[in-house]
Each structure stands twice: as structure tokens, then as C-alpha cells.
C-alpha positions in Angstrom: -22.9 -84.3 -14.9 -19.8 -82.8 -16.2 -19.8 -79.1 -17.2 -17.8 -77.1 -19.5 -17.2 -73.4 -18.7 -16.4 -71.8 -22.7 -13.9 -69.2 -22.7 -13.0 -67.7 -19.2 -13.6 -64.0 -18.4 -13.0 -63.2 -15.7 -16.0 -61.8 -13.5 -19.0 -63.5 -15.3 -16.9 -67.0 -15.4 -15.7 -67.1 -12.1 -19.6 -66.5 -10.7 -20.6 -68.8 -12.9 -18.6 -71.4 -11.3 -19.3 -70.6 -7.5 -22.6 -70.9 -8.5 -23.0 -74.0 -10.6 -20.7 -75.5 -7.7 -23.9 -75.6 -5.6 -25.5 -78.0 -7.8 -25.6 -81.6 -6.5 -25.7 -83.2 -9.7 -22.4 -81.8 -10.8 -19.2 -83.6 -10.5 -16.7 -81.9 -11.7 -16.6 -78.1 -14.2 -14.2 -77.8 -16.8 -12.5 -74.1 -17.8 -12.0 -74.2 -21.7 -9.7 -70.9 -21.7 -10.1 -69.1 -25.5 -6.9 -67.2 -24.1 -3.4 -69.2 -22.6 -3.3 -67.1 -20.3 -5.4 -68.4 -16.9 -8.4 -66.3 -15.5 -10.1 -65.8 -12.6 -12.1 -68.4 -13.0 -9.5 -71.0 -13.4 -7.9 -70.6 -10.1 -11.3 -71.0 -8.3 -11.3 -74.4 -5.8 -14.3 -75.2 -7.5 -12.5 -75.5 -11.1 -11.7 -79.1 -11.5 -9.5 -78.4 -14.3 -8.9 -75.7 -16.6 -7.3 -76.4 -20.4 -6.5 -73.9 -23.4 -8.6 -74.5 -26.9 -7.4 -72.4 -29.9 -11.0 -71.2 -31.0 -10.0 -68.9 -33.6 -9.2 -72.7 -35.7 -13.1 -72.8 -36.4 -13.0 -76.7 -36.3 -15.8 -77.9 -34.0 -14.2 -81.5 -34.3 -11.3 -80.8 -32.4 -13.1 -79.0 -29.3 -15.3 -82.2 -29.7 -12.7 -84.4 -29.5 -11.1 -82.5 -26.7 -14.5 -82.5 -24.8 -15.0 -85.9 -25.1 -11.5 -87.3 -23.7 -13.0 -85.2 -20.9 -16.3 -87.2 -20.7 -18.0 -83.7 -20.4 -21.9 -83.4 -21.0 -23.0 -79.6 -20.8 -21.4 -76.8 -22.8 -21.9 -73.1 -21.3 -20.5 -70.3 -23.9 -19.5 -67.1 -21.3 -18.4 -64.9 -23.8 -18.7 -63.2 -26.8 -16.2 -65.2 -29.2 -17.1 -68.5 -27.4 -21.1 -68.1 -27.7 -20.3 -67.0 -31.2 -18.1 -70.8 -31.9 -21.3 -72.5 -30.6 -23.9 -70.6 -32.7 -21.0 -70.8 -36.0 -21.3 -75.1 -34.7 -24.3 -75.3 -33.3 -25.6 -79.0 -35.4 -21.8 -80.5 -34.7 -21.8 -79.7 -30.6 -25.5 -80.3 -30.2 -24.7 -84.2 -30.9 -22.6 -85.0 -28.5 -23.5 -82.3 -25.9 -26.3 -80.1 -24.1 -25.6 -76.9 -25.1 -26.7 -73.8 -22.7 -27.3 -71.6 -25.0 -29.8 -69.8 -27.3 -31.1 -71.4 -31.2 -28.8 -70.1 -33.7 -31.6 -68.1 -35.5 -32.4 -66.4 -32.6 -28.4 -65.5 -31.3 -27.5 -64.1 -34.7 -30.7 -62.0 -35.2 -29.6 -60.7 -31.3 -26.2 -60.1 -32.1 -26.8 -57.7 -35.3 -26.7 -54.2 -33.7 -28.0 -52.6 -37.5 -31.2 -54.9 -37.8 -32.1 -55.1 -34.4 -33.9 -52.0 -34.8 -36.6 -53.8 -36.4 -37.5 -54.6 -32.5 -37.8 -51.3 -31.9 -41.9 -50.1 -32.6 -41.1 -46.3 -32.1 -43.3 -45.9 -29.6 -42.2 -48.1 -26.5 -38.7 -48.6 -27.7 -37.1 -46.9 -29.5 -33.7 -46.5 -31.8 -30.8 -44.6 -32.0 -30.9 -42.3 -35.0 -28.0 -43.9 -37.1 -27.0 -44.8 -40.5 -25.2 -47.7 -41.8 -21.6 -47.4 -43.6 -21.6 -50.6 -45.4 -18.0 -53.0 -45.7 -15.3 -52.4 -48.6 -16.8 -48.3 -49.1 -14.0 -46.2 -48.8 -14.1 -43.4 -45.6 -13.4 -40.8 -47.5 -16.7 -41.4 -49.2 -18.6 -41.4 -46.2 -20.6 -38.2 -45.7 -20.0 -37.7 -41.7 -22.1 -35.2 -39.6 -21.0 -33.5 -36.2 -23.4 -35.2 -34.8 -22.5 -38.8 -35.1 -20.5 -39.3 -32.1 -20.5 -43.2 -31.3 -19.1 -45.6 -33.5 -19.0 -49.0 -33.4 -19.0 -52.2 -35.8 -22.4 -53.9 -36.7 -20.9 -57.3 -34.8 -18.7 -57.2 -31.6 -17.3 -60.1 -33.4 -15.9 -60.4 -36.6 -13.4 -63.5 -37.8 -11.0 -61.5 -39.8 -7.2 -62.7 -40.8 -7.7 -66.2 -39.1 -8.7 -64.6 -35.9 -12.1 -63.7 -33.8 -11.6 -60.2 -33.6 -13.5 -58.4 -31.2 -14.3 -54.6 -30.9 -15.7 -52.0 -28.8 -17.9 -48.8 -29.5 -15.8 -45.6 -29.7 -17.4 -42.4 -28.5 -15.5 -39.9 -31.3 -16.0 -36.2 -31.5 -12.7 -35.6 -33.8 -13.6 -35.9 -37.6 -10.0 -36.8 -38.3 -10.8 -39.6 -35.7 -13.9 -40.4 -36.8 -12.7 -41.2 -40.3 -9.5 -43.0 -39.3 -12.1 -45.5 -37.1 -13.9 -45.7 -40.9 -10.5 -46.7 -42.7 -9.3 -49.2 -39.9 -12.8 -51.4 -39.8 -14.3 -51.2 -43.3 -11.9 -53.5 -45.0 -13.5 -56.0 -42.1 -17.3 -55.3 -41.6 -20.3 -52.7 -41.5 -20.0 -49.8 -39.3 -22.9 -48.2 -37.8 -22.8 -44.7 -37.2 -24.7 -43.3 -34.2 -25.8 -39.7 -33.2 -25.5 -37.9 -29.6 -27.7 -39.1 -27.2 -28.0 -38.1 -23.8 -29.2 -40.7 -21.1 -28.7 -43.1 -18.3 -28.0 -46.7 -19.0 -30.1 -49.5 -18.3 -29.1 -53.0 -18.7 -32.3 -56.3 -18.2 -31.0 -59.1 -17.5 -33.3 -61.4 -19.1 -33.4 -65.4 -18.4 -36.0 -67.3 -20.8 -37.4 -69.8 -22.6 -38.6 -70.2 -26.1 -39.5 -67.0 -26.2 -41.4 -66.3 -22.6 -39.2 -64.6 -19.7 -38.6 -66.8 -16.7 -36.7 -64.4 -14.5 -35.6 -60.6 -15.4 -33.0 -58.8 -13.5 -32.1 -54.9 -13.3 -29.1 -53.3 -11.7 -28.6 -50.1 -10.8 -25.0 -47.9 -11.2 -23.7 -46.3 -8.7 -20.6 -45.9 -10.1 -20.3 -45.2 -13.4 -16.9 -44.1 -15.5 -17.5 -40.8 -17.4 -16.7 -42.3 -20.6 -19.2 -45.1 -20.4 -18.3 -49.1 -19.6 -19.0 -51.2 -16.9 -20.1 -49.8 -13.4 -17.5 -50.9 -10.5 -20.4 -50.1 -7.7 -24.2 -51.2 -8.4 -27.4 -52.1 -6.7 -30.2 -54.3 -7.2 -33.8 -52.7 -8.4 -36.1 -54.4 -6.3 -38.8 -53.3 -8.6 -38.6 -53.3 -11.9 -40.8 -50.6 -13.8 -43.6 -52.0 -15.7 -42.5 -50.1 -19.1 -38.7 -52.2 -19.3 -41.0 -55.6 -18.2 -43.4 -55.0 -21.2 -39.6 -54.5 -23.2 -38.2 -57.5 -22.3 -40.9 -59.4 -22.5 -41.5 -58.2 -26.1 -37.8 -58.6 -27.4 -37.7 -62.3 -25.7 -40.8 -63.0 -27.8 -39.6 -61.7 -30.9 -36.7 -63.1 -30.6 -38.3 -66.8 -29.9 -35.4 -66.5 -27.3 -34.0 -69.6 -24.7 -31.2 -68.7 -22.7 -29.6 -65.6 -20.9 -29.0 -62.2 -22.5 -28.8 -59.0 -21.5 -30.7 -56.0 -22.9 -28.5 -52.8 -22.9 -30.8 -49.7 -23.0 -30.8 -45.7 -22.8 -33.2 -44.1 -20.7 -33.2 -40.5 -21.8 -36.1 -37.5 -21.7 -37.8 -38.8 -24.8 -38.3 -42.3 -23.4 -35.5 -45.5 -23.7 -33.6 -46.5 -26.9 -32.6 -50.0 -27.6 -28.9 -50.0 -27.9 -27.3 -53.9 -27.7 -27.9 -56.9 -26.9 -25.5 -59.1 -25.5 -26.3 -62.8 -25.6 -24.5 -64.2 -22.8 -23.6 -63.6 -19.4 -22.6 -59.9 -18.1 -19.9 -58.5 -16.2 -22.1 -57.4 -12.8 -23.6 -61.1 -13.4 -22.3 -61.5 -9.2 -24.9 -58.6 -7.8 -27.5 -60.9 -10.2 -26.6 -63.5 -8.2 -26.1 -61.8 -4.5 -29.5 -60.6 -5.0 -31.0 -64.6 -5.4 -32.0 -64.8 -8.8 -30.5 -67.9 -10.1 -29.6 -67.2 -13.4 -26.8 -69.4 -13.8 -28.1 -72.2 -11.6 -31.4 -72.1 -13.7 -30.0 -71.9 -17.0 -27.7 -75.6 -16.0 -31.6 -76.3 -14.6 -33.4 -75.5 -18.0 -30.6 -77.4 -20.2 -31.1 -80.2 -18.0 -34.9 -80.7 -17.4 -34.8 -79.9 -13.7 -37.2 -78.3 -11.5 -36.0 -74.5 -11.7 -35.3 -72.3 -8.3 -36.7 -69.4 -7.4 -35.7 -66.3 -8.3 -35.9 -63.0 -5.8 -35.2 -59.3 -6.1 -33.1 -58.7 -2.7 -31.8 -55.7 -1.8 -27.8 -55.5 -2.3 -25.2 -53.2 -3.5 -21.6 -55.2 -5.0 -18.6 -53.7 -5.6 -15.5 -54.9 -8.1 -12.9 -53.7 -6.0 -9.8 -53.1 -7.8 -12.2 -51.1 -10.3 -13.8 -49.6 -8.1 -10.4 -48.4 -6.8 -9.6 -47.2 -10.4 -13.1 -45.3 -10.5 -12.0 -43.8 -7.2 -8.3 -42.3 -8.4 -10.2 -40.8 -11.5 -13.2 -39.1 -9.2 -10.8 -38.5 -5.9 -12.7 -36.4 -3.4 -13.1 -36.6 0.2 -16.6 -38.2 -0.1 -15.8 -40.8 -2.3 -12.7 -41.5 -0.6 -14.5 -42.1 3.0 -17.1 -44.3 0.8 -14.1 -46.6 -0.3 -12.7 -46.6 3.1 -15.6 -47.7 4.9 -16.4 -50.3 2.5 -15.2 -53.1 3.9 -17.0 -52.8 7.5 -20.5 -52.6 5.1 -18.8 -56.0 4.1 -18.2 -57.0 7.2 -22.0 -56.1 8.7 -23.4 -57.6 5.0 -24.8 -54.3 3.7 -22.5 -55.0 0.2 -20.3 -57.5 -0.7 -17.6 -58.2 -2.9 -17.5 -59.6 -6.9 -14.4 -61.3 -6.6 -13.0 -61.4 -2.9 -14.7 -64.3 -1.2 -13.2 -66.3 2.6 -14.4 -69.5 0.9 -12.5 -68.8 -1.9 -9.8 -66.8 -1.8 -7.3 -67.7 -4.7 -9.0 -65.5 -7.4 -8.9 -62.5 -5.3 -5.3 -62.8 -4.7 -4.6 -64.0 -8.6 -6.7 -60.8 -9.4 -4.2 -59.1 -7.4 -1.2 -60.3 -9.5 -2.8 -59.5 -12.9 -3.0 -56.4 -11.5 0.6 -56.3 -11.0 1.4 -57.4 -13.6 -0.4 -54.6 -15.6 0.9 -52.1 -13.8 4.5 -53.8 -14.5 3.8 -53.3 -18.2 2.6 -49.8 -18.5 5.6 -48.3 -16.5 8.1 -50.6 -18.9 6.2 -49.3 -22.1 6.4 -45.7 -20.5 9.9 -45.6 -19.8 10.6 -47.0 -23.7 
């Protein structure tokens, strides 16, 4: 079996590769990069080969034709754009290849942030107060309270001016801002308008099928940046409240979902708020993995008709290292900087591990190391412009 890694961020495509290296029926995993530039995941020694596809072309025929001179047999979207090319091509790729990821209907119900509160009953879940500021309406127009404070585009997604454009929510508290985040996305797509809430995040990681959970996953941040993102420090919840089990389980079954996706939630005083849901595979997706739940070895599993693997709730606390380093400079204090210090004798005595820094294999963490550089190179250039 050859497998073909879609698009190639960097954390959740280079785990995704250790991982489905363990499979004996395997033989080789292919990197399609939707970028030129290489990832993470394509240095890895378990990357056969790693190629460049221009995605934003919208012709399924040519990543067919490219997939087949490559004799591959599995498709795996990782990303946002990539998962989005297979739903947009779904009929075309599911010819010629299994594809390891979820029924059209359900991924673009999934992906709408504005309708997805129809999952919501109120009660158990609940969502955000917001109101929708429909495409082509002019921001002037729009009537804009002091309390809408997060802004973000009803798709992550959007194929605008020949591209996949993809964009990120925007925490605003300026009106002037506010309205000039109106006037640059409303010419493109809806924008969704979100009051203040205050809460802790909670992501489920959620594998199933047809519409029944298989396996669901929770992590816990330990570190988390104080304008919201991902968390550079987190631990497993070894037990999993029965209030976000009875959530995922209904969203999985409204959504008649098959596949991995992850359930982004707020947990605040009046009980948690349904905020996105990303259909693919996450950022912390290596702590999933450290802890022995198989996600990515039991989605190849559930394409393929195999027997699935079990999937456990261990104890363990991962770290992304060079973020965590970032976290650090932005929160320096004495306590936080023994913390970092002494992390790598917890590595060493297997209380945490790493994301990206592994001894049996090492290229990605020294390739990490030059992107790094790299970015650092640019920001001083553009600085002393």
C-alpha cells in the first residue's frame, strides 16, 4: 500500500508520518506539499518522497494523473486547503483512490462556522451570541456593538482571485479595526461577528465512523499564549468528563461523521459553547499519539478494512519546543524559566517528550531549526528597511 500525505504542515504531517510508518502494510508514503517550500514532514526518514502540487488549479485530473505515475492507493488530506480539494473532488479522487477522509455532506456542513449552530440545543451546548454580516454589504452599513470582539470569516477557506485563501479569527476591540476587518473580507465571503466571551478552551479530538465515535481524545493546556492559538505545553486528560462525551457523541451523530475532526469548545461559567470545528488533523495531534490513541494509525485501519488498535488515555505532557521557547520570552519569570530548563532531564527520565525532536529521527528537528533561522533572518532584514 502506497500512501499520500495531502498538503504538509508541519506538526500534524510529520506525526502522521512516524506513525503510519509503523504499519506493515505500507511500502512507501508520499508528501504532496500545497506549498514549494519543504516541511517538516518531508525531511522525515520515513518520507519516501515528497513532490509539489499546485492545488489552488482546482483540476482533480492533474493530482490524479500525478498520483497515479506514483502508483499511490490512499489519499490522507492534513490540512485545511487540502481536505477542502478532496471534499471540492470527492466523485473524481474516490475512483481511483481510498480516500481518508469524511463524506462531503458531512465536511461541508462541519466546516460552516454560521450554521453549525444548529448543533447547538441550548442546553448542553451551546453558541456564541453572534450575528452574521452577509458577502458584498458594505462595512459602513454594518451596525457594530462594543461588544463584538472576535471576528472571523464563516469558512477558514475561501478560493478567492485564483487562490485558496485561508484566514484566521481576529480578536478586535478598535471599531476603526473592526470595520477595516469588514471592508478587507466582504468583497470575499460572510463574516460572523462574535460577542466577548470569557472561558477556557477545550478542544475533543474525535475519531469516528458513520456517525458513532470510535476513540475521543482531550488535551489539556498548560501553556497557553494570552491572545489565544495553539498551546506549546499540554497534557493528556485521562478522563474525559461525561458532559463533552455526551457532546461529541451527539455532533458525530449529527453529523453522520467518518473520519477525524476536532471539536474546538469554550468552557466558561454558564456551561461550554461550541466554537469550530476543524475537520482534519490538529496541531497537538503528537501528545494524541504519545498518549496511545491511534488516531492516525486507525484512520489508514478504517479506510482500509483492517482490524483497528486500541486506543488508551496515558498519562503525558508534550512540548513544541521552539514554541514553547517563544511562550517562554513573552511570560519570562524565574519559574517558568527553571521549568524550560529542566525540561529536557523530564525527557530524558520520560515524564514528557518532545513534538518534533526525536533520536530516531532527527532531520526535522534540525530542519525546524533552520526555518527558524531563517525567520529570524527575515524579520531583522524587514526591520532594518
Amino acid at each position: 500500500m502506497k500512501v499520500a500525505i495531502l498538503g504538509s504542515n508541519d506538526r500534524a504531517a510529520l506525526v502522521t508520518v512516524r506513525q503510519l510508518s509503523l504499519e506493515p502494510s505500507i511500502s512507501e508514503i508520499l508528501v504532496v506539499r500545497h506549498s514549494k517550500k519543504r516541511s517538516l514532514a518531508c525531511v522525515s526518514k520515513h518520507t519516501s518522497q515528497s513532490q509539489y502540487y499546485d492545488f489552488n488549479q482546482r483540476d482533480p485530473e492533474l493530482l490524479i494523473e500525478q498520483l497515479k505515475r506514483q502508483q499511490v492507493d490512499m489519499i490522507i488530506p492534513i490540512n485545511d486547503i487540502t481536505s477542502l480539494f478532496v471534499a471540492e473532488h470527492y466523485i473524481e479522487l474516490n475512483q481511483y483512490f481510498k480516500l481518508a477522509a469524511p463524506k462531503p455532506q458531512s465536511y461541508f456542513r462541519a466546516i460552516d462556522k454560521w450554521s453549525i449552530h444548529q448543533l447547538c440545543d441550548g442546553r448542553l451546548l451551546k453558541y456564541p451570541q453572534s450575528h452574521l454580516v452577509e458577502k458584498d454589504r458594505e462595512a459602513n452599513e454594518v451596525a457594530l456593538e462594543e461588544n463584538d470582539v472576535y471576528f472571523k470569516t464563516r469558512y477558514s477557506v475561501v478560493y478567492h482571485d485564483d487562490q485558496y485563501n485561508k484566514y484566521a479569527v481576529k480578536k478586535l476591540t478598535q471599531h476603526q479595526d473592526k470595520l477595516s476587518f469588514l471592508h478587507d473580507h466582504l468583497a470575499r465571503t460572510d463574516v460572523i461577528c462574535q460577542k466577548q466571551l470569557i472561558g477556557t478552551g477545550v478542544g475533543l479530538n474525535v475519531l469516528a465512523h458513520n456517525g458513532d465515535v470510535i476513540a475521543l481524545n482531550q488535551n489539556e493546556r498548560l501553556h497557553q499564549p494570552k491572545d489565544g492559538g495553539g498551546s506549546s505545553y499540554r497534557q493528556t486528560s485521562t478522563k474525559i468528563p461525561c458532559e463533552l462525551a455526551e457532546i461529541a457523541a451527539k455532533i458525530t451523530k449529527d453529523l453522520v461523521w467518518s473520519g477525524v475532526m476536532m471539536i474546538e469548545l469554550l468552557q466558561t461559567e454558564n456551561g461550554y459553547y461550541l466554537i469550530e470545528i476543524n475537520p482534519r488533523f490538529w496541531g497537538s495531534l503528537a501528545l494524541t499519539e504519545f498518549c496511545g490513541a491511534n488516531f492516525v494509525r486507525n484512520l489508514y485501519r478504517q479506510t482500509s478494512g483492517l482490524e483497528l488498535l486500541p486506543s488508551t488515555q496515558k498519562e503525558v505532557r508534550a512540548r513544541h519546543l521552539l514554541n514553547d521557547l517563544k511562550w517562554l520570552l513573552k511570560n519570562l519569570s524565574v519559574a517558568n524559566l527553571t521549568d524550560f530548563v529542566m525540561s529536557p532531564l523530564r525527557v530524558i527520565s520520560r515524564q514528557e517528550k518532545y513534538d518534533v525532536e526525536q533520536l530516531s529521527d532527527l532531520k526535522p528537528a534540525f530542519f525546524q531549526l533552520a526555518i527558524l533561522s531563517e525567520q529570524v533572518f527575515r524579520t531583522i532584514s524587514q526591520k532594518l528597511r
